[in-house]
C-alpha positions as CSV (number, residue, x, y, z in Angstrom):
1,X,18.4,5.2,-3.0
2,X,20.9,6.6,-0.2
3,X,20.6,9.4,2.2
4,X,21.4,12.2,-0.7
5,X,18.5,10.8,-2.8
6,X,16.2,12.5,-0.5
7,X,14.2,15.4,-0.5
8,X,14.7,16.4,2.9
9,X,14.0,20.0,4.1
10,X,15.5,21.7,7.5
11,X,13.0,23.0,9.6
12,X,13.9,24.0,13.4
13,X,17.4,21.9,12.9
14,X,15.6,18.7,11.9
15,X,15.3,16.7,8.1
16,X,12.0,16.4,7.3
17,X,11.0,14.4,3.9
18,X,8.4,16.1,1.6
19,X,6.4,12.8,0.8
20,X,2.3,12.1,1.1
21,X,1.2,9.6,2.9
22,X,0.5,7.5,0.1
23,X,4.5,7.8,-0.8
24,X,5.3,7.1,2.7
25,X,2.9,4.1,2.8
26,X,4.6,2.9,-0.5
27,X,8.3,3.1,1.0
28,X,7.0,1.1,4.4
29,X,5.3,-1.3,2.3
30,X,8.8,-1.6,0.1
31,X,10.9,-1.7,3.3
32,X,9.2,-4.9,4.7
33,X,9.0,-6.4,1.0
34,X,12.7,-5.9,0.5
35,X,13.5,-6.5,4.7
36,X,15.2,-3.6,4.0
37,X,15.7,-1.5,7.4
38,X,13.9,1.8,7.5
39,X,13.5,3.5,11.3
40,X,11.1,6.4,11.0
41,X,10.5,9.1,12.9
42,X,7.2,10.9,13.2
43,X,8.0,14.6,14.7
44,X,4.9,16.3,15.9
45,X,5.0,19.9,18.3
46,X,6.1,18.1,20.8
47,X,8.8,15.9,19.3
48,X,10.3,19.4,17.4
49,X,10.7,21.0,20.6
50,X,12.1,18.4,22.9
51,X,14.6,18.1,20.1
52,X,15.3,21.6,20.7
53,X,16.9,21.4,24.1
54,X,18.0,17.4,24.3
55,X,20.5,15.9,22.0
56,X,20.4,12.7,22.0
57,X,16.5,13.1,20.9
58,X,17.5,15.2,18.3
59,X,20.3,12.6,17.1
60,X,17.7,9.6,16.9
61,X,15.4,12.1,14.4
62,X,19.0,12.8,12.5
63,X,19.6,8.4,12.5
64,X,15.8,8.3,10.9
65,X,15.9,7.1,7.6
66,X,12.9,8.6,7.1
67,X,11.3,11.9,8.8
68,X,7.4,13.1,8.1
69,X,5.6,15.8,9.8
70,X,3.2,15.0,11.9
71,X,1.5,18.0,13.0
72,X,-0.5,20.6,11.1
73,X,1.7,23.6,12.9
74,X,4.6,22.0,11.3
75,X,2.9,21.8,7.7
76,X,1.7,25.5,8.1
77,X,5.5,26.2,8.9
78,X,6.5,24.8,6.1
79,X,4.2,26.2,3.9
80,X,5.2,30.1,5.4
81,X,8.5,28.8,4.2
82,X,8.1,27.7,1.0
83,X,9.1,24.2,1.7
84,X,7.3,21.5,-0.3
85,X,5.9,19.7,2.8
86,X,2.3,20.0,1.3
87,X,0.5,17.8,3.7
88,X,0.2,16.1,7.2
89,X,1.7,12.3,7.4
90,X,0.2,11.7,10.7
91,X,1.8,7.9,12.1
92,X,-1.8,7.2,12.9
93,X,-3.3,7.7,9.6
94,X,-0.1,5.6,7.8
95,X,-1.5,2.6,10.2
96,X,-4.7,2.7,9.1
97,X,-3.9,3.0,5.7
98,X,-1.7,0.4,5.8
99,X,-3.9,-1.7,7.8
100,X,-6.8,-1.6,4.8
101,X,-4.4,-2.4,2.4
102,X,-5.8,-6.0,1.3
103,X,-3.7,-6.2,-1.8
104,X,-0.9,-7.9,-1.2
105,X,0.5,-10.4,1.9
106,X,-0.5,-9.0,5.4
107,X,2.5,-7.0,6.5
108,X,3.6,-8.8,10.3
109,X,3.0,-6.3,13.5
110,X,4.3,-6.6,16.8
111,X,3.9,-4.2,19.3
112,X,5.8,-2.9,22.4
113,X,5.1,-1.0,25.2
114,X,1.6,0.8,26.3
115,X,-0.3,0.4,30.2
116,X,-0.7,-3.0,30.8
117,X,-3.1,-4.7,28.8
118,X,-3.6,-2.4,25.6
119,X,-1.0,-3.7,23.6
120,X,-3.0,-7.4,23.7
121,X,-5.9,-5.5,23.2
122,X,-4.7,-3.5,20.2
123,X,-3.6,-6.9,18.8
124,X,-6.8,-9.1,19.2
125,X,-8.8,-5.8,17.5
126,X,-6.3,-5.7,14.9
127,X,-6.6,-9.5,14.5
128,X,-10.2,-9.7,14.4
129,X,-10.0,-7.7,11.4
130,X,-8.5,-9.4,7.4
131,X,-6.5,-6.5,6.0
132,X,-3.0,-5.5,5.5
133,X,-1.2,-6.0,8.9
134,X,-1.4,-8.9,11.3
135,X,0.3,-9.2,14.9
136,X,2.3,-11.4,15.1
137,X,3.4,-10.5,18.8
138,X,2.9,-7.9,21.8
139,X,4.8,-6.7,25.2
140,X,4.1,-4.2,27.6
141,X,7.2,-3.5,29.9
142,X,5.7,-1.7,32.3
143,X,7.0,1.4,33.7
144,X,10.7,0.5,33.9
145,X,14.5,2.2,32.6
146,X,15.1,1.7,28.9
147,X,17.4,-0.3,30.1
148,X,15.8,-2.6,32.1
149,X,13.4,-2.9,28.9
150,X,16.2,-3.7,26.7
151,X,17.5,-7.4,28.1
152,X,18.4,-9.7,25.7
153,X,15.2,-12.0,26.0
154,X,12.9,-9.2,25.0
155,X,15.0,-8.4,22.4
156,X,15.2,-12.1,21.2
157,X,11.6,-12.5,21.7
158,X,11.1,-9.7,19.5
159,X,13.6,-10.9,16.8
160,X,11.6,-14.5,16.9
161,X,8.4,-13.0,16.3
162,X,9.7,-12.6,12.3
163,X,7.5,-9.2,12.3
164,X,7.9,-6.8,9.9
165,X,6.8,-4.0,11.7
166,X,7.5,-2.9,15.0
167,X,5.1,-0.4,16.5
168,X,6.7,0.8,19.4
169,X,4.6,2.7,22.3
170,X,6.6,4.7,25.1
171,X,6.3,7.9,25.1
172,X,8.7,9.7,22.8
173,X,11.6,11.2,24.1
174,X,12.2,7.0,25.9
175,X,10.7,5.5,22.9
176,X,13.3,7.5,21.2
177,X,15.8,6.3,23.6
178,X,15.1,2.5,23.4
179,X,14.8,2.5,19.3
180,X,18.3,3.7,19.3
181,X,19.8,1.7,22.0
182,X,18.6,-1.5,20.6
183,X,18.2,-1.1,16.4
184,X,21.5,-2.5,15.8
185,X,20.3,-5.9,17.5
186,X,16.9,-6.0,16.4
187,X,16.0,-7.7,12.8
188,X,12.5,-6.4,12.1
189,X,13.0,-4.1,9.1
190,X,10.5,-1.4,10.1
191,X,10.6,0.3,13.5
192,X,8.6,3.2,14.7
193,X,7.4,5.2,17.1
194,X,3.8,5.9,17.2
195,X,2.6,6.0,20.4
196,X,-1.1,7.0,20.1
197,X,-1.4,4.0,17.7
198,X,-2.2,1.0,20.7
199,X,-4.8,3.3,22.2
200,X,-6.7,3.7,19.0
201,X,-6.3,0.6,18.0
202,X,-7.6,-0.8,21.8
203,X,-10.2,1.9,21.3
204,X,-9.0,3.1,24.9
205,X,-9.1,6.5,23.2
206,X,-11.0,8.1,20.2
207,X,-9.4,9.8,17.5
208,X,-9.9,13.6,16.8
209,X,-13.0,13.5,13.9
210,X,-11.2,14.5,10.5
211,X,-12.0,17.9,10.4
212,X,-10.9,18.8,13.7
213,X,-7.3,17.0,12.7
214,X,-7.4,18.7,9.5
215,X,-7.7,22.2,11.3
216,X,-5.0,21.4,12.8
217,X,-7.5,21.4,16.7
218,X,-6.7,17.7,17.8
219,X,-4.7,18.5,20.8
220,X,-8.0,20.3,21.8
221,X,-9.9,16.8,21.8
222,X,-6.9,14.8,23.2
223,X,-7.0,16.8,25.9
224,X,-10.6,16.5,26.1
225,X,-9.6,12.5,26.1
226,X,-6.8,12.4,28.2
227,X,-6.8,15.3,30.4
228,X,-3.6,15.0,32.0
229,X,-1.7,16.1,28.6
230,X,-3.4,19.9,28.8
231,X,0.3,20.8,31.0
232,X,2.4,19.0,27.5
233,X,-0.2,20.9,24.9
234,X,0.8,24.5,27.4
235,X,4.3,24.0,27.5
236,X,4.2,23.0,24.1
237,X,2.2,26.1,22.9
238,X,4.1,28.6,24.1
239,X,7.3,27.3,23.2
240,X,5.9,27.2,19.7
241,X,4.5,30.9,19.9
242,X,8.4,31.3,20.4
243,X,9.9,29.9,17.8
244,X,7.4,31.3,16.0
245,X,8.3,35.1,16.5
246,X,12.1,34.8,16.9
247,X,12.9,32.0,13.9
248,X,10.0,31.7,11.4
249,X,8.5,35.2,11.1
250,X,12.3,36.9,10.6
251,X,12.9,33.8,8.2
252,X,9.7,34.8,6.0
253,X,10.0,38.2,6.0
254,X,13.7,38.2,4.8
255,X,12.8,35.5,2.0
256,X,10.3,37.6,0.6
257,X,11.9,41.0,1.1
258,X,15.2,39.2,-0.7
259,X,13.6,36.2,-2.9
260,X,17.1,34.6,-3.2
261,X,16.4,32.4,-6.0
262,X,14.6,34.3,-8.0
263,X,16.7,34.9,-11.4
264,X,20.0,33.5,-9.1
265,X,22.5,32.0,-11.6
266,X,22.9,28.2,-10.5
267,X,24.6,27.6,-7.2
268,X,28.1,25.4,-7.0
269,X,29.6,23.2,-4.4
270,X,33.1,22.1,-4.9
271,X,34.9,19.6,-3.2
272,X,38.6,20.0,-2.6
273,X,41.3,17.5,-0.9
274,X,43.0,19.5,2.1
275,X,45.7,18.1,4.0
276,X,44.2,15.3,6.2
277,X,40.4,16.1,5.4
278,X,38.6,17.8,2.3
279,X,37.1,21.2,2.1
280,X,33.3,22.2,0.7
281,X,32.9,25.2,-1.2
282,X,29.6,26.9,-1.9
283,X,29.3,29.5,-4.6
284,X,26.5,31.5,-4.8
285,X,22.8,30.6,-4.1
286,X,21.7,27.3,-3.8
287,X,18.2,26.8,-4.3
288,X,15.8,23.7,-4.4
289,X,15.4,21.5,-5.7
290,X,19.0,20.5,-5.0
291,X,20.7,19.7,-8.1
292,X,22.0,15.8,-8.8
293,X,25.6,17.5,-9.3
294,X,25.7,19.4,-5.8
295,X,23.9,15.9,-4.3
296,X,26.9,14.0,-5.7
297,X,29.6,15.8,-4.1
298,X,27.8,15.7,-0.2
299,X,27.8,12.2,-1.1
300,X,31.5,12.4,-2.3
301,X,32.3,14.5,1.0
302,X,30.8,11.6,3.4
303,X,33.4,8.8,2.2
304,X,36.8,11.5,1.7
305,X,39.0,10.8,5.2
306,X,39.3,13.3,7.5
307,X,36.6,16.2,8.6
308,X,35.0,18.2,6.4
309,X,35.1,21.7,6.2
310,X,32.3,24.1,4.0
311,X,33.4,27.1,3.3
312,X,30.4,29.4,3.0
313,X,32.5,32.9,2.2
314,X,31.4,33.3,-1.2
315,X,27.9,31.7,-0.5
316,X,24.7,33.8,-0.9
317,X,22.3,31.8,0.3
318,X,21.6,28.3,1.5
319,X,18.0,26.7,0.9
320,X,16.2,24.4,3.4
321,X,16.4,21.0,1.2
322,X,20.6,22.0,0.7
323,X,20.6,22.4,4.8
324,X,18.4,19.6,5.1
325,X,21.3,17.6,3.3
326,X,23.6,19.0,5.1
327,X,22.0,17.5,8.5
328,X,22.7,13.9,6.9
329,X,26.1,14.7,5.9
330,X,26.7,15.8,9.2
331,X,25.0,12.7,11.0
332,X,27.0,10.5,8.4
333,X,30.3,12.2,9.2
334,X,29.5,12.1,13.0
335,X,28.5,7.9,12.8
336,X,32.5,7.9,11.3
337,X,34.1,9.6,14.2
338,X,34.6,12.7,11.5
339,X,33.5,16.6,11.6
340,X,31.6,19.4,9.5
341,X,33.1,22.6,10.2
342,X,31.4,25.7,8.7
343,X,33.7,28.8,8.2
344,X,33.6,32.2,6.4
345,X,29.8,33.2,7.2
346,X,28.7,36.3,6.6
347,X,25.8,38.0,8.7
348,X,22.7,37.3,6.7
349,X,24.0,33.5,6.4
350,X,24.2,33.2,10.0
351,X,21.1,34.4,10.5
352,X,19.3,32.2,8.1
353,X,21.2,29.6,9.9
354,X,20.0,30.3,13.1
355,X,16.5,30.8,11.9
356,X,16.7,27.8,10.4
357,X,18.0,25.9,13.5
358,X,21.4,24.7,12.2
359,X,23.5,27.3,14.5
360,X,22.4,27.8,18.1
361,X,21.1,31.2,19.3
């Protein structure tokens, strides 16, 4: 499966995958079987809106090869929406679940970063326990640069551990940062950030009860835990009350008022050479699921030469899993030194681009 083999939605100018957590514990669990590399991003509140005003945060969600929402605002988005992003895949929970998980070879852990001690905390309580991960290894940097964090001996060391999993502990936006400076030299399959995960694990800090996550009222007992994050949660808040009112609401009330794809003929996309670059064409309304035909020509578009141009003039409407493609063609096409130029929009497609975080305000 490549990139356009996913069922990614767009949501605030980021892919998400629609996938449980059972399907997402099933591709991690394939990754490290295979040693096949997956990075994946967990984007809660906070991670969607630093991504909104920092791009190189934003670009390491883009390099994820796999995105899942963790955070119930985002689910309840997505549900306003109608995008298929039925429940929360919080990074926590996927630990735990795959840290029960007794049938098969224990899946090798090493963790980096966290206040001084937790991480060999978190591994001798993980340790103590026979299910489906055991660490293997464990570094806490201190408070230092991302580069001073990156030297080749704490890479190496890393790399000599042979883990599987590496469960990295930061803070996001430089967790973020030090993922992408260092992926290319690291050769554990699975990397991650999940910060709260050496806390819990250390039992430094209690996890939210079930219901209170579930309700979507964990920041409330985080901040209860950790007082200091109450100024994150506030900032956080509003911004979302924001985004809320100017992107989602105009977003929901012109789906329903319009319901694009209901009785739409089937969408096109045609790819044709141009010159030193090839040009996309969109006909009509393309709706989700996105059809294997429209997936084959992004894919066909990402290996042409040259930029790419869509041409959206005769378009009607876009959906979020066509956009959210359209973010990995665009992240593809950037990685080559190439473009994706959008031309010929009319007003209600610039709008649902905006809303939809692909165009800046």
């Amino acid at each position: 499966m490549d990139d356009f083999d996913r069922d990614v939605h767009c949501l605030a100018g980021l892919p998400f995958d629609a996938v449980t957590l059972e399907q997402t514990a099933d591709r991690v669990r394939a990754a490290a079987k295979n040693q096949q590399r997956c990075f994946f991003s967990t984007p809660n509140l906070n991670f969607l809106m630093l991504a909104q005003h920092d791009p190189a945060f934003r670009e390491s969600v883009l390099c994820s090869n796999l995105v899942i929402a963790d955070g119930m605002p985002l689910v309840w988005v997505a549900k306003l929406l109608g995008i298929p992003i039925a429940e929360r895949v919080a990074g926590s929970d996927l630990f735990e679940v795959l840290r029960h998980d007794a049938s098969a070879a224990p899946m090798k852990v090493y963790f980096f970063g966290g206040p001084d001690g937790i991480a060999e905390q978190a591994a001798q309580r993980l340790n103590q326990q026979h299910g489906g991960l055991y660490c293997v290894g464990f570094s806490s940097p201190g408070f230092v640069s991302v580069e001073a964090m990156s030297t080749p001996e704490q890479i190496a060391a890393i790399n000599a551990s042979g883990a599987d999993f590496l469960v990295v502990s930061l803070g996001a936006r430089k967790g973020q940062e030090w993922i992408m400076r260092n992926r290319a030299q690291l050769q554990v399959p699975i990397i991650s950030h999940l910060g709260a995960v050496l806390n819990f694990e250390a039992q430094t800090v209690r996890r939210a009860p079930v219901w209170m996550q579930h309700a979507g009222m964990e920041w409330l007992w985080r901040i209860r835990e950790e007082p200091a994050l109450w100024r994150r949660y506030a900032h956080d808040g509003w911004e979302f009350v924001q985004w809320l009112s100017n992107c989602i609401l105009p977003h929901m009330v012109w789906l329903r008022m319009h319901q694009p794809c209901q009785g739409a003929s089937k969408g096109q996309l045609l790819l044709q050479q141009q010159g030193d670059g090839c040009r996309l064409v969109a006909i009509g309304a393309i709706c989700d699921p996105v059809i294997p035909e429209i997936r084959a020509v992004l894919r066909e578009s990402s290996t042409c030469q040259g930029d790419v141009t869509l041409d959206l003039a005769q378009t009607r409407y876009l959906s979020t899993g066509f956009l959210g493609l359209l973010l990995l063609l665009e992240q593809a096409l950037s990685a080559q030194g190439r473009q994706l130029r959008m031309i010929g929009m009319h007003g209600h497609l610039a709008r649902l681009l905006r809303w939809s975080g692909i165009l800046s305000a």
